[in-house]
RORO-422450 format. One line per 4 residues: their letters; for each residue x, y, z of N, C-alpha, C. Coordinates in Angstrom, 2 decimals, m for minus. Each point is the difference from the previous one (the first is absolute). Layout:
N
a> X,Y,Z,X,Y,Z,X,Y,Z | ...
This chain:
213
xxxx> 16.31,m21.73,9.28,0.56,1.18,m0.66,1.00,0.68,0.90 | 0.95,0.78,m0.55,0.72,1.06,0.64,m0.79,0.83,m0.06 | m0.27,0.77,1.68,m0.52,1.29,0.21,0.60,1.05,0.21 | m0.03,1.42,m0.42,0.80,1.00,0.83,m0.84,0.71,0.73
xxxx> m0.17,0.19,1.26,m0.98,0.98,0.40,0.70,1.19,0.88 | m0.41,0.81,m1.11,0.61,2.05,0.40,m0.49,0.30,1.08 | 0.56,0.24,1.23,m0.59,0.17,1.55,m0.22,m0.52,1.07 | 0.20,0.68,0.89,m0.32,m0.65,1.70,m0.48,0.05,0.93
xxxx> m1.39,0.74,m0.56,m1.43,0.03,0.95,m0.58,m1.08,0.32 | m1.12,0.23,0.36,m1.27,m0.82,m0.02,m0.16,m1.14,m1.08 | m0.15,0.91,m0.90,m0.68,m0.39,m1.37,0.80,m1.24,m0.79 | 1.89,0.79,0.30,0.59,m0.83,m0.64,0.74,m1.40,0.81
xxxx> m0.62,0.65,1.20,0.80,m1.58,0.81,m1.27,m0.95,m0.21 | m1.76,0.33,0.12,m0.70,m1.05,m0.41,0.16,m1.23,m1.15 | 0.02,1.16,m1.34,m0.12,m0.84,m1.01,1.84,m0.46,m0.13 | 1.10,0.31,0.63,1.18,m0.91,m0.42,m0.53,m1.43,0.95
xxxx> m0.69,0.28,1.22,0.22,m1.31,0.86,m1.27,m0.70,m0.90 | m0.82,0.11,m0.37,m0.95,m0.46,m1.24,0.74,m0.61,m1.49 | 0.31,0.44,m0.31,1.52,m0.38,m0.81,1.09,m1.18,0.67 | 0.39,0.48,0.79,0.81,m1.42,0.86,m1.02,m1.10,0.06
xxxx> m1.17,0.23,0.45,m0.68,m1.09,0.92,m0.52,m1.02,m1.45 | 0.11,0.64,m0.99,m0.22,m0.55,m1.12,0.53,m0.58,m0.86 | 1.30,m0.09,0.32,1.08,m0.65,m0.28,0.87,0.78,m1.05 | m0.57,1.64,m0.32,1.04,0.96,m0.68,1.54,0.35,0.39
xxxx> 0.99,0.16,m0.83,0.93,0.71,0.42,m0.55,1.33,0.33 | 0.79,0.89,1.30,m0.29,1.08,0.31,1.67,1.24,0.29 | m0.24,1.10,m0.26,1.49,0.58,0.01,m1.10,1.46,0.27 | m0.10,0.38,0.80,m0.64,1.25,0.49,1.45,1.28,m0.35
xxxx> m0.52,1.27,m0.28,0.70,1.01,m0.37,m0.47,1.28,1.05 | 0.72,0.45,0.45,0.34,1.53,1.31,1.11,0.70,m0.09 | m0.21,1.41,0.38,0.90,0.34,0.09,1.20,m0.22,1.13 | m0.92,0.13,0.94,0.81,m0.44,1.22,m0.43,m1.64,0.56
xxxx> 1.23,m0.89,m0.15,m0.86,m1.66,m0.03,0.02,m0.11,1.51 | 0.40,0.75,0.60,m0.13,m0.10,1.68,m1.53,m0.59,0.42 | m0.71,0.82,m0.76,m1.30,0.62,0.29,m1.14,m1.84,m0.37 | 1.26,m0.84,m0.80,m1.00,m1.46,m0.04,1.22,m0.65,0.62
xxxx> 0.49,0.05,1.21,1.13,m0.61,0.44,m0.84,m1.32,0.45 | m1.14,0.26,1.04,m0.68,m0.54,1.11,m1.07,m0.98,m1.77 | m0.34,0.69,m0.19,m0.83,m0.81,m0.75,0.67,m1.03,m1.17 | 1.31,0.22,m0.49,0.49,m0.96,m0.28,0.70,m1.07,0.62
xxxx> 0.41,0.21,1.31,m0.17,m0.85,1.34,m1.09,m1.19,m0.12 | m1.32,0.50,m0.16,m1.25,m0.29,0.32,m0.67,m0.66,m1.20 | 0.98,m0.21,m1.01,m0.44,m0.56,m1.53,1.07,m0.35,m0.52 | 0.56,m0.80,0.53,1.10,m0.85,m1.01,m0.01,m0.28,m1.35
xxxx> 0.64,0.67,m0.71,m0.24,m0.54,m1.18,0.05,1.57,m1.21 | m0.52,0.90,1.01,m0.44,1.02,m1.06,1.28,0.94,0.35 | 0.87,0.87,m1.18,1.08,0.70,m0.06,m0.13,1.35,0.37 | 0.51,0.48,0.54,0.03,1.91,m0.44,1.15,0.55,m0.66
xxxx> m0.23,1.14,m0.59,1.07,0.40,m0.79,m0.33,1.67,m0.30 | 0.20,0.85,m1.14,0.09,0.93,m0.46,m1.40,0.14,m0.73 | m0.95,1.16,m0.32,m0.92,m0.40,m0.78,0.63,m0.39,m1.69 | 0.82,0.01,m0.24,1.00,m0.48,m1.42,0.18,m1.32,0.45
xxxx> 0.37,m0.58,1.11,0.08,m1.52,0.18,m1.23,m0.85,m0.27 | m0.75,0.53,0.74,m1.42,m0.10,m0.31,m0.61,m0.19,m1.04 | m0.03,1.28,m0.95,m0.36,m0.04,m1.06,0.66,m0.92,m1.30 | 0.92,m0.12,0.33,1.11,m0.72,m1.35,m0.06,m1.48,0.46
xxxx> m0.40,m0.35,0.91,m0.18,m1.22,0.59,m1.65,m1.02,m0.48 | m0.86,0.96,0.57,m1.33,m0.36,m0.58,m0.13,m0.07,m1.34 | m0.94,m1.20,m0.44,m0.62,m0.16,m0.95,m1.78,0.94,m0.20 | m0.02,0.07,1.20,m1.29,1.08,0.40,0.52,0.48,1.25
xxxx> m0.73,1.06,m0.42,0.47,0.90,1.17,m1.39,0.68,0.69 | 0.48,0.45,1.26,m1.57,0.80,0.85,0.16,1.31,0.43 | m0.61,0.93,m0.16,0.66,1.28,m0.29,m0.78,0.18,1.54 | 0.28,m0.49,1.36,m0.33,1.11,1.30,0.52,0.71,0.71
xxxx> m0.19,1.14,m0.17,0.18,1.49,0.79,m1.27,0.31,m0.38 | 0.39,1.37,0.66,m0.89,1.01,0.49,m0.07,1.04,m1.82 | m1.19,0.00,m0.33,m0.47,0.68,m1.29,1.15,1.04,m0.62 | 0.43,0.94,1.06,0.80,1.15,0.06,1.26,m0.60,m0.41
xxxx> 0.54,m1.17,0.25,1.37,m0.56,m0.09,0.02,m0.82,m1.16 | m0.89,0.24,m0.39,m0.01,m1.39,m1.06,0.82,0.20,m1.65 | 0.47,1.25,m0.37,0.74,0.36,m0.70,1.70,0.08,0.34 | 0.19,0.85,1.04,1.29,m0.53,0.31,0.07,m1.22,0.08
xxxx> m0.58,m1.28,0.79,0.46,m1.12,0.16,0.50,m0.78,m1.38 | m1.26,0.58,m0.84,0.17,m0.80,m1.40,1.36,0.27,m0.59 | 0.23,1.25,0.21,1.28,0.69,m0.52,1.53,m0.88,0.56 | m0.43,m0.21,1.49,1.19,m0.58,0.25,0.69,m1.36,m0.41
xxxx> m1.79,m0.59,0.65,0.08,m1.20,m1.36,0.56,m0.01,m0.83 | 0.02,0.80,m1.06,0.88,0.02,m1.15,m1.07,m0.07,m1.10 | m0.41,0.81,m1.25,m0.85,m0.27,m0.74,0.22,m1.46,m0.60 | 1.29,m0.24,m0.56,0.25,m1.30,m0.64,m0.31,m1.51,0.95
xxxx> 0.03,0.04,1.39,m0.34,m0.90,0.57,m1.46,m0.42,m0.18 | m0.86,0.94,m0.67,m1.03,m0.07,m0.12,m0.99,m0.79,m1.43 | 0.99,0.54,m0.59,m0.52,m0.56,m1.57,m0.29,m1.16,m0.14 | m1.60,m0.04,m0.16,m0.51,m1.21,m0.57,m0.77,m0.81,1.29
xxxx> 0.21,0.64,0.94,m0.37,m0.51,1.31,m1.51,0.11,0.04 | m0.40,m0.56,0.45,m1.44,m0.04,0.89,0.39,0.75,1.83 | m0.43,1.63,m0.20,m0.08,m0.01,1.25,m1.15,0.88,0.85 | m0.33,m1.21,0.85,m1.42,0.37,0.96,0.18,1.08,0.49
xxxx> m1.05,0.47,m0.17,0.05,1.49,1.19,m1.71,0.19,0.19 | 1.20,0.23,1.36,m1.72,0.11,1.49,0.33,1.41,0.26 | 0.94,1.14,m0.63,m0.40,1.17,0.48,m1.09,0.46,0.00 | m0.30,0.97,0.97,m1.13,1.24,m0.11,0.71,1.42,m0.38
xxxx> m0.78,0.65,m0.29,0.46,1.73,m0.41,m0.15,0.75,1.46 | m0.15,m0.36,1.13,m0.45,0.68,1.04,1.07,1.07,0.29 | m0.40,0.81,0.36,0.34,1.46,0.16,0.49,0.43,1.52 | 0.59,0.98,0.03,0.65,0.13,1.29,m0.91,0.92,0.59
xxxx> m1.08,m0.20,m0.03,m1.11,1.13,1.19,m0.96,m1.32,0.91 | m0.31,1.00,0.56,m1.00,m0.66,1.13,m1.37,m0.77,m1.10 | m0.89,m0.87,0.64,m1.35,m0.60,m1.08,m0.66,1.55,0.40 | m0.88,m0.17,m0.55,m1.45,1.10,0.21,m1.00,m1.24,0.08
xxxx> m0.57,0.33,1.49,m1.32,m0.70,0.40,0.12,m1.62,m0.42 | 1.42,m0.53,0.12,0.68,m1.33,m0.36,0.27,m0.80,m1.30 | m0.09,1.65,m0.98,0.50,m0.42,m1.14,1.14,1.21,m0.08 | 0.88,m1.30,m0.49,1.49,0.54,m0.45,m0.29,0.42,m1.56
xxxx> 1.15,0.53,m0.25,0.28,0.99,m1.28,0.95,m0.76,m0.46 | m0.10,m0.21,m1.71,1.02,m0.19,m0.93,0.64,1.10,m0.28 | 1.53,m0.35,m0.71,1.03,0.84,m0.58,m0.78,0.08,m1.16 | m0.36,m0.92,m0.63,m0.53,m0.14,m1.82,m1.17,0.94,m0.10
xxxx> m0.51,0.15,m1.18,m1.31,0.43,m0.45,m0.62,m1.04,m0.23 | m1.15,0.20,m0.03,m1.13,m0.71,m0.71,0.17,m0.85,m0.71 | 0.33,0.26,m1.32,0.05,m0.82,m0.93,1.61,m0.25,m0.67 | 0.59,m0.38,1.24,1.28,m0.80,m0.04,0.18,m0.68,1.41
xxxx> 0.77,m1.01,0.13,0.59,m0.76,0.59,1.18,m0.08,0.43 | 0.56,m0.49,0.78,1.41,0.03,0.91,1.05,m0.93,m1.44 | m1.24,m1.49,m0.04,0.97,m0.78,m0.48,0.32,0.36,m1.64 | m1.11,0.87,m0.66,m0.08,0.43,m1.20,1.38,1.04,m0.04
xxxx> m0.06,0.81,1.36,1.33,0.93,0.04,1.24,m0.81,m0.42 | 0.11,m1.36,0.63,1.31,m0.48,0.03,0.02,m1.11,m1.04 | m0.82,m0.13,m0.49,0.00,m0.58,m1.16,0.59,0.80,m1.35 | m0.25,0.91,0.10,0.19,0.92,m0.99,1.65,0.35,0.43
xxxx> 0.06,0.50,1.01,1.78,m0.08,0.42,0.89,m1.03,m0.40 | m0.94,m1.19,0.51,0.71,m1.19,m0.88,0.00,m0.50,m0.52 | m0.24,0.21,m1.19,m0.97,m0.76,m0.89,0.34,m1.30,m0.34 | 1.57,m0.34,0.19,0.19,m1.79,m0.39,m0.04,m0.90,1.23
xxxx> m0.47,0.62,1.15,m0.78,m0.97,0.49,m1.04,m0.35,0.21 | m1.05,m1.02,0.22,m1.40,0.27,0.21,m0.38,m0.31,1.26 | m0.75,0.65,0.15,m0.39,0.29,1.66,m1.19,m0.28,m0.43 | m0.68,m0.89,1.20,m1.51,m0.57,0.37,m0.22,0.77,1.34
xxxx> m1.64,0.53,0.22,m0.34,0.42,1.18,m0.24,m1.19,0.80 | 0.56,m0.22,1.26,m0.86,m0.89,0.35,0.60,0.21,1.62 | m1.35,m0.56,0.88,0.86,0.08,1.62,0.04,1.67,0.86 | m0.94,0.46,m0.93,m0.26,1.45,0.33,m1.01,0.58,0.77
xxxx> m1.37,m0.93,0.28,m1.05,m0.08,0.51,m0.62,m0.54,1.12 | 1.68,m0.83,0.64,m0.54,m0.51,1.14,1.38,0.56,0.80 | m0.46,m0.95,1.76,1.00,0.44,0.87,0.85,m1.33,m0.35 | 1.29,0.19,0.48,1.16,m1.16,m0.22,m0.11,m1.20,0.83
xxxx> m1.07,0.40,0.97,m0.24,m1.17,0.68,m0.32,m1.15,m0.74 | m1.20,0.85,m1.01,m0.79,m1.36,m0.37,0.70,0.03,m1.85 | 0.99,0.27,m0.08,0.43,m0.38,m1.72,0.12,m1.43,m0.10 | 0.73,m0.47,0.83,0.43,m1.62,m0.31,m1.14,m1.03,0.89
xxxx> m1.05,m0.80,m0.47,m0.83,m0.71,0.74,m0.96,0.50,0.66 | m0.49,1.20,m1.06,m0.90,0.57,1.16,m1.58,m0.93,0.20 | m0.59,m0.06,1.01,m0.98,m0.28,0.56,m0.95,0.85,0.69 | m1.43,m0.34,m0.72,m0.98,0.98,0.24,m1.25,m0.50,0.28
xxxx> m0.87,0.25,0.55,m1.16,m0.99,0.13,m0.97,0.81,m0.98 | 0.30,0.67,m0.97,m0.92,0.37,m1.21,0.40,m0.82,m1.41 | 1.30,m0.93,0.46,0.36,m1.18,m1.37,1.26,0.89,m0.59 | 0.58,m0.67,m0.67,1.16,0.44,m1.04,m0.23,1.63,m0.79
xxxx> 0.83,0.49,0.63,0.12,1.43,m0.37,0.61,0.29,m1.49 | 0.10,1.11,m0.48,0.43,0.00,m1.20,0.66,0.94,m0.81 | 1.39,m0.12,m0.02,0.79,0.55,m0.06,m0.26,0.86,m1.66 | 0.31,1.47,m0.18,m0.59,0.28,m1.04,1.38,0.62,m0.90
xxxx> 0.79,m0.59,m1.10,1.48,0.66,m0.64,m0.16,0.65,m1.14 | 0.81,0.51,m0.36,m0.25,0.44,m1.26,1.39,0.49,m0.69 | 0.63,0.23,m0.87,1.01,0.03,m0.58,0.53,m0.17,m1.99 | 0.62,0.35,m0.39,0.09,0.58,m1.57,0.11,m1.53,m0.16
xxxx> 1.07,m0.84,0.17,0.52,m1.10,m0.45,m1.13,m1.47,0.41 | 0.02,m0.59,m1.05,m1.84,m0.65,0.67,1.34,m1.61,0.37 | 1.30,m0.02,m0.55,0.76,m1.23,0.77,0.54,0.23,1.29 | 0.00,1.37,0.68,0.21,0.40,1.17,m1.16,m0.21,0.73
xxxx> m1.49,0.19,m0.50,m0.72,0.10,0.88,m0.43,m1.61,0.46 | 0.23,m1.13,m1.42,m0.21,m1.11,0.55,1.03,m0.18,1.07 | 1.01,0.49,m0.09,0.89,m0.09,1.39,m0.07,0.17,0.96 | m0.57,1.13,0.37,m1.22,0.75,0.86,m0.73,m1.20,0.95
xxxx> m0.52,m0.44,m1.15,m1.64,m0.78,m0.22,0.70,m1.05,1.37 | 0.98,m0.95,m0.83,0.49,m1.15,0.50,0.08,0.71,1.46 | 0.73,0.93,0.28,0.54,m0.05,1.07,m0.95,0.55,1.17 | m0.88,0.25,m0.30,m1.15,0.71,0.64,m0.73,m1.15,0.60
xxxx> m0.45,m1.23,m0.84,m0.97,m0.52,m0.03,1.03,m0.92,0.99 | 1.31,m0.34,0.03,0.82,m1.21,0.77,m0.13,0.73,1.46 | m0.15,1.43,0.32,m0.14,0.74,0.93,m1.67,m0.16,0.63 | m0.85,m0.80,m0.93,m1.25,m0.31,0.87,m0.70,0.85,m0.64
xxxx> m0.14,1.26,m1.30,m0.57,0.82,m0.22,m0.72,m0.43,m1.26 | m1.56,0.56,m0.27,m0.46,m0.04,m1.12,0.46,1.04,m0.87 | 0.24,0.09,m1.32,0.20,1.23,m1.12,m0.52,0.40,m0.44 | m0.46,1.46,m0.12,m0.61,0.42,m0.90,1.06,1.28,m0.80
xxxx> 0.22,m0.77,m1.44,0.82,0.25,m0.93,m0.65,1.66,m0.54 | 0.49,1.60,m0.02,m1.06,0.62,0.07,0.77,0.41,m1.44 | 1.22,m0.32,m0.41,0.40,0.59,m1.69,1.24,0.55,0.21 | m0.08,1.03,m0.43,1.50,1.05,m0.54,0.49,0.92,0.97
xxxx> 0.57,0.91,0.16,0.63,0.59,1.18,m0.87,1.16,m0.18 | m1.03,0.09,m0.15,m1.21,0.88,0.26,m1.03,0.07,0.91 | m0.41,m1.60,0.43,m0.39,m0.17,0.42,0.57,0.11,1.49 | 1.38,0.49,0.40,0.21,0.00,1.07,m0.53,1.60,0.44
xxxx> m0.49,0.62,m0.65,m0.81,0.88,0.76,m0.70,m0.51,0.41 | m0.90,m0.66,m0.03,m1.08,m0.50,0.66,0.24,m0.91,1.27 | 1.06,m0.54,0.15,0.67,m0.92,0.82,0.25,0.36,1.32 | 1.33,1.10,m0.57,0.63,0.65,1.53,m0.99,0.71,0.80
xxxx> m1.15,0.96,0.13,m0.69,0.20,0.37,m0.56,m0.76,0.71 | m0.33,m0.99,0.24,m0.50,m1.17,0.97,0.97,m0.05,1.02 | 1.02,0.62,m0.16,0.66,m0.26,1.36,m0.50,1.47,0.73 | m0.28,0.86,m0.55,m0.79,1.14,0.50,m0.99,m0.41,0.78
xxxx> m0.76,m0.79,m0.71,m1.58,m0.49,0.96,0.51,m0.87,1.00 | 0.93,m1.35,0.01,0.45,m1.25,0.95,0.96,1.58,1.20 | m0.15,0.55,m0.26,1.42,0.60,0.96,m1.65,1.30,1.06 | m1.24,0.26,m0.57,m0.54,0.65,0.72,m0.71,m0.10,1.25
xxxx> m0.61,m1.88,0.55,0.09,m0.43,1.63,1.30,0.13,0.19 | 1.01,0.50,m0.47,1.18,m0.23,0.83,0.02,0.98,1.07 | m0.23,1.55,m1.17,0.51,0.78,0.61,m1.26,0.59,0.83 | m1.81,m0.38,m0.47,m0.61,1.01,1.00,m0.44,m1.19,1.17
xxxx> 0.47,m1.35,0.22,m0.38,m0.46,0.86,1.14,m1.30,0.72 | 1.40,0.23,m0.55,0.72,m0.47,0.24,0.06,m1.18,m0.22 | m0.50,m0.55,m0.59,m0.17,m1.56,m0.86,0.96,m0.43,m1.29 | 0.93,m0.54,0.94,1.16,m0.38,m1.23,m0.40,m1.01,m0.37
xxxx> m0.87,m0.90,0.28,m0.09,m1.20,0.13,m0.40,m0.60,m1.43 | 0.18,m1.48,m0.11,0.01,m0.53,m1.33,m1.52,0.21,m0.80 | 0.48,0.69,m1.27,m0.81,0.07,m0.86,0.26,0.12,m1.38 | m0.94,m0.59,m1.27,0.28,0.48,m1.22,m1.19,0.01,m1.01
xxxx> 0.26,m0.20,m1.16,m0.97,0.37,m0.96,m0.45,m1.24,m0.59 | m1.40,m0.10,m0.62,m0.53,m1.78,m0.42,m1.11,0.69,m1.36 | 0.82,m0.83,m1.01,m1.06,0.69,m1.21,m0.71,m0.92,m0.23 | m1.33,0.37,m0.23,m1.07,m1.05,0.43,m0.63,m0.31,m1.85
x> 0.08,m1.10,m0.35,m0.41,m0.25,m1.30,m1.80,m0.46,m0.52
């Protein structure tokens, strides 16, 4: 597939080199492409460009930034680059304050969601949750000595989420398919719990979630 992936963190340099290593086209989107100079050095093969290059380029796209950014980016993108797309998103809603006792705070309420927000902003594209619950270490191949972890998506469009599905599972992940973009309340929150050894005992270290049948 052509990928576009929005960003040049962590998050989004994992899953593009996951994407390359898989034999995807890749065209990463920044504002400033300085910022993947070294890492496209370091991955032949994968492009940088504009998040509009990006986006108009992919056949799916991966929506990583930071929760707070995730509307402008879309914007720059271009809404029309978007239409009809399948695009992943591993945002969180995390908030610009300190955790309390190593839990962080959402922007959202309760009973809404980040990706439900931007779903609704955009409505002709469909966005799948997925890639939200772990660290970027372990998205592509992760290995655990508790067995195959399991990646949990959810999203309006059920041909996006088999898209999801595929691409999750080529990434080493089990699925658990959770429905409609409702269910991503229930979702993003888990990065609340995976993010709390971080902060009261300094344990970044690899971990994720295993739904036990």
């Amino acid at each position: 597939m052509k990928v576009g992936v929005l960003g040049s963190g962590d998050v989004a340099k994992a899953l593009a080199a996951g994407f390359l290593k898989y034999k995807h086209e890749v065209t990463m989107g920044t504002r400033d492409t300085t910022k993947l100079a070294d890492f496209a050095h370091a991955h032949p093969g994968i492009r940088v460009g504009s998040f509009a290059d990006a986006a108009q380029f992919g056949e799916v796209l991966v929506l990583a930034v930071k929760g707070g950014a995730a509307v402008d980016v879309l914007n720059a993108a271009g809404p029309a680059n978007l239409k009809g797309k399948t695009v992943l998103d591993p945002t969180n809603a995390i908030a610009e304050v300190p955790p309390v006792n190593g839990v962080i705070q959402a922007f959202t309420a309760a009973n809404e969601s980040l990706m439900g927000r931007l779903q609704k902003q955009f409505p002709d594209a469909n966005f799948v949750k997925a890639f939200s619950c772990v660290g970027s270490d372990s998205m592509v191949d992760p290995k655990f000595k508790g067995g195959q972890p399991t990646m949990f998506i959810a999203g309006d469009n059920a041909a996006a989420r088999k898209t999801a599905t595929s691409i999750c599972e080529q990434f080493g992940w089990e699925v658990a398919d959770m429905g409609t973009a409702e269910a991503a309340r229930a979702i993003e929150p888990l990065a609340i719990l995976w993010c709390i050894p971080g902060f009261l005992q300094n344990d970044w270290g690899p971990r994720a979630f295993k739904l036990l049948r």
